[in-house]
C-alpha positions, 0 to 999 in steps of 0.5 A: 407427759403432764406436769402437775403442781401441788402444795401445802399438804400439810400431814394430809395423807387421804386427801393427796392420795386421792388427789393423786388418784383424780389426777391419773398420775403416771411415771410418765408425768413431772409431779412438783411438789411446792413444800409444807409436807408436815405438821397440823394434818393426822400423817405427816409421815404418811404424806413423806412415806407416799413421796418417797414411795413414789420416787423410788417407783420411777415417778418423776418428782421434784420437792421444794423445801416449805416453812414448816420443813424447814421448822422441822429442821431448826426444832432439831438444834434449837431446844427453845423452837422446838417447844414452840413447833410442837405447839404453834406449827402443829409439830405436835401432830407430826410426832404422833404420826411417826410415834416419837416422842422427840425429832430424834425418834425419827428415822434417818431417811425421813431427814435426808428428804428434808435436808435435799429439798429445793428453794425453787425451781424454773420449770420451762415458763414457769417460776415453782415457789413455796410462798413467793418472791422479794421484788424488793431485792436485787435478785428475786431469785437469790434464795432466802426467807421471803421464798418460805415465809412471804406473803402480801408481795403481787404489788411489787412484782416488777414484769418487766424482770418476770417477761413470760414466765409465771410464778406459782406459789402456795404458803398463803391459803385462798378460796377456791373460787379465787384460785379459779380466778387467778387461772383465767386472769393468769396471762395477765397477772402471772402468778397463780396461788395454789394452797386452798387451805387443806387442813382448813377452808377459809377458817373452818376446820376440815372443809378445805381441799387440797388442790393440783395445777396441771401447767401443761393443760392449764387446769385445776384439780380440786379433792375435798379434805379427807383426813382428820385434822380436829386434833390440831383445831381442838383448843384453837 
């Protein structure tokens, strides 16, 4: 048994199939999956079709819940946010992707995906996070904003509450030269960035890839992005 960690692959359906396939995935391993299913990439609804698929082969997968879908959720009862989702998230290109013209166009079990997914989750050494965690509260675990939206926080991180275990986290996009750096420093450092920007490649649209962490062999998978992302770049 492997288990792998991906994040952030943003309606990127081509490239975290091919990723899955580099990968060799099998019912036998764990697939954790750090959130920001959606939005900006050509099939968000492709990308849940693929998950859902999954779970229901007898894959192992755990989802945690990411900025965007929890975006997705709030466009749902607050008129004025939806308005900004669909131009400032890339909510727009999620709709496409299911053909609907509004959240309520989209089928009910798209939303119960939506509405189980995890804040976090400890997984033997390792703490799994969408963006990160506040060492500025009490409780670095007591869920909230800052595990979706936080960037900017390795200088808090109080090892002393982390012991052994290390955190890892997408949100924020890195190289990929970076993410390999944070892998061979990763006993020191205890944290390990895994979001290479698949919708972009430190700012060029299209030329990012999607990554995966393999925690049992302490190893990085790299796929170069394979879907059409210039319907959310065109006017950015």
């Amino acid at each position: 048994m492997r288990q792998f960690a991906i994040s952030d692959i943003h309606g990127c359906n081509l490239s975290f199939n091919a990723l899955l396939d580099k990968i060799g995935l099998t019912t036998a391993d764990e697939l954790y999956l750090l959130g920001d299913y959606i939005d900006r990439g050509p099939d968000s609804k492709g990308v849940l079709d693929t998950i859902i698929n999954l779970q229901s082969t007898g894959y192992k997968l755990r989802c945690l819940i990411g900025n965007h879908d929890e975006a997705i959720l709030k466009a749902c009862y607050d008129g004025r946010f939806f308005i900004s989702w669909l131009t400032d998230w890339g909510g727009e290109q999620t709709l496409d992707s299911f053909h609907a013209y509004e959240w309520k166009d989209i089928a009910a079990r798209y939303w119960q995906f939506f509405e189980n997914l995890e804040p976090f989750l400890e997984v033997g050494n390792f703490i799994l996070v969408h963006a990160g965690l506040n060492f500025k509260q009490p409780d670095p675990l007591k869920f909230g904003e800052d595990m979706l939206f936080i960037r900017d926080w390795y200088p808090d991180i109080d090892y002393r509450w982390l012991g052994e275990r290390i955190i890892v986290h997408g949100h924020t996009p890195v190289p990929v030269r970076q993410m390999e750096l944070f892998l061979k420093t990763l006993e020191n450092q205890r944290v390990i960035d895994i979001d290479t920007g698949c919708f972009h490649g430190e700012r060029q649209p299209g030329k990012g890839c999607l990554c995966a962490l393999d925690l049992t062999n302490r190893a990085l998978f790299f796929q170069k992005n394979l879907d059409d992302v210039t319907s959310y770049w065109r006017g950015k």
